[in-house]
Backbone as CSV, one residue per row, in Angstrom:
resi,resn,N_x,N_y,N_z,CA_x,CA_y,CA_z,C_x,C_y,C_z
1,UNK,45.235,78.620,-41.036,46.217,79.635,-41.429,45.577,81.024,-41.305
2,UNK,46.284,82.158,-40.977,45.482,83.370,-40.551,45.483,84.177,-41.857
3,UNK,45.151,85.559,-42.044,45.047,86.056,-43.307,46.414,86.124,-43.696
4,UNK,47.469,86.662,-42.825,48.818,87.501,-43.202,49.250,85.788,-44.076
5,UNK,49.276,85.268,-42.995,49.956,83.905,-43.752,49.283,83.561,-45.249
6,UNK,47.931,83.524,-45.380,47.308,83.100,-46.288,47.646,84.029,-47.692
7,UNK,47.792,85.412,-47.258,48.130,86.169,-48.519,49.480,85.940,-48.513
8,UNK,50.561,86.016,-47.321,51.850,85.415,-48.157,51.891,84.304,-48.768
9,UNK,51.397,83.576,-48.802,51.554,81.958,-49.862,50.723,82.577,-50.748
10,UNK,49.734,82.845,-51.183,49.074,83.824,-52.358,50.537,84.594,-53.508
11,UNK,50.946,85.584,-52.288,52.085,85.990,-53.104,53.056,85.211,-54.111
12,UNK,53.650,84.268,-53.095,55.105,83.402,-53.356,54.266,82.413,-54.245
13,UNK,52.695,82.471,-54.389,52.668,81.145,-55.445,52.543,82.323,-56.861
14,UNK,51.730,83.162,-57.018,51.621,83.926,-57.889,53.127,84.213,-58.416
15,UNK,54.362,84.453,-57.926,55.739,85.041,-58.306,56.289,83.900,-58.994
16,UNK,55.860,82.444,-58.133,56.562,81.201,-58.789,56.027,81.078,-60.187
17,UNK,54.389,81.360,-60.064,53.728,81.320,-61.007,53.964,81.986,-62.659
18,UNK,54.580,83.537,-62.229,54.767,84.187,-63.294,56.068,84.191,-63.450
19,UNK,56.682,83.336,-62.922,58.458,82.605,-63.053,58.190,81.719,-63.992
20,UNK,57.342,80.665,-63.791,57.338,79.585,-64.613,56.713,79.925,-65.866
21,UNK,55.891,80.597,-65.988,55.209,81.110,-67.486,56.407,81.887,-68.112
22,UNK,57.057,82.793,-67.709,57.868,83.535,-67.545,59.174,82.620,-68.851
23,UNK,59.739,81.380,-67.682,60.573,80.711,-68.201,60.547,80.063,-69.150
24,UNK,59.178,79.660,-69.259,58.737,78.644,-70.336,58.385,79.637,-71.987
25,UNK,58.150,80.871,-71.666,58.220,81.509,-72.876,59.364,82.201,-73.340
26,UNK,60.207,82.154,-72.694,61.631,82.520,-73.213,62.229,81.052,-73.569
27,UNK,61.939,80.117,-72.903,62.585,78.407,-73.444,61.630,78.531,-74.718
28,UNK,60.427,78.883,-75.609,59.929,78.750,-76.265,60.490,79.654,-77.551
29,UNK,60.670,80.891,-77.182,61.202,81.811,-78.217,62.642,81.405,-78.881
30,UNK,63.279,80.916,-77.156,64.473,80.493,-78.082,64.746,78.928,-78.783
31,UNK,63.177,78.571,-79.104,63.392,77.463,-79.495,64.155,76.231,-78.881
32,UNK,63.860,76.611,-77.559,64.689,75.087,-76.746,63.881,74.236,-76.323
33,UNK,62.106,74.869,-75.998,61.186,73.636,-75.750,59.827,74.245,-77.275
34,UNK,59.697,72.909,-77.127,57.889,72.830,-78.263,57.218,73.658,-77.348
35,UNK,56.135,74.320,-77.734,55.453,75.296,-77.258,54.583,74.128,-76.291
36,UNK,54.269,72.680,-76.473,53.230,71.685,-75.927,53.880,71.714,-74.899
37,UNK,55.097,71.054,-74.766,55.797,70.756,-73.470,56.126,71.722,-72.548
38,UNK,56.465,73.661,-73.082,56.603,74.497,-72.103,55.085,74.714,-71.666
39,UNK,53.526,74.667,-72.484,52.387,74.243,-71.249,52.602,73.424,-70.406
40,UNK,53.043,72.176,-70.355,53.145,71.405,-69.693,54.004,71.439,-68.314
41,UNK,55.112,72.422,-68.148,55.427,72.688,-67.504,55.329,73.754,-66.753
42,UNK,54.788,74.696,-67.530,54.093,75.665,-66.589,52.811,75.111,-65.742
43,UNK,51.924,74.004,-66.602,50.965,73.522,-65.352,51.737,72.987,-64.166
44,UNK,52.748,72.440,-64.693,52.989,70.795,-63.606,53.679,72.462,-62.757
45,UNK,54.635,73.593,-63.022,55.393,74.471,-62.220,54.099,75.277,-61.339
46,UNK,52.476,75.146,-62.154,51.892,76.603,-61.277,51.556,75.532,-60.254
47,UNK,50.914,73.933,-60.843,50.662,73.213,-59.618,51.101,72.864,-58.191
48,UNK,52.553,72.413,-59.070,53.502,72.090,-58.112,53.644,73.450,-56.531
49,UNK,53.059,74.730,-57.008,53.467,75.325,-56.417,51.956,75.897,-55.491
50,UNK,51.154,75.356,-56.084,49.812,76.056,-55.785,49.666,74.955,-53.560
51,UNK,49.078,75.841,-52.976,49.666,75.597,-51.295,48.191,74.995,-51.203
């Protein structure tokens, strides 16, 4: 993969990344997930996304 490519997947995982932390602490505030399970999905969301 060349650099341009390599820093765009850099980007789009970092954005997914601070999507899923993102989501999981607003599902947390409003009390819709346990704080255990929104970690849990932010790993399985940064993994899932990591290239």
């Amino acid at each position: 993969m060349d650099d341009l490519g390599l820093a765009r997947a850099n980007a789009v995982k970092n954005i997914l990344l601070d999507f899923g932390v993102t989501a999981s602490s607003v599902l947390v505030s409003s009390s819709i997930l346990p704080v255990s399970e929104a970690f849990d999905v932010a790993i399985i969301g940064g993994v899932t996304f990591s290239f």
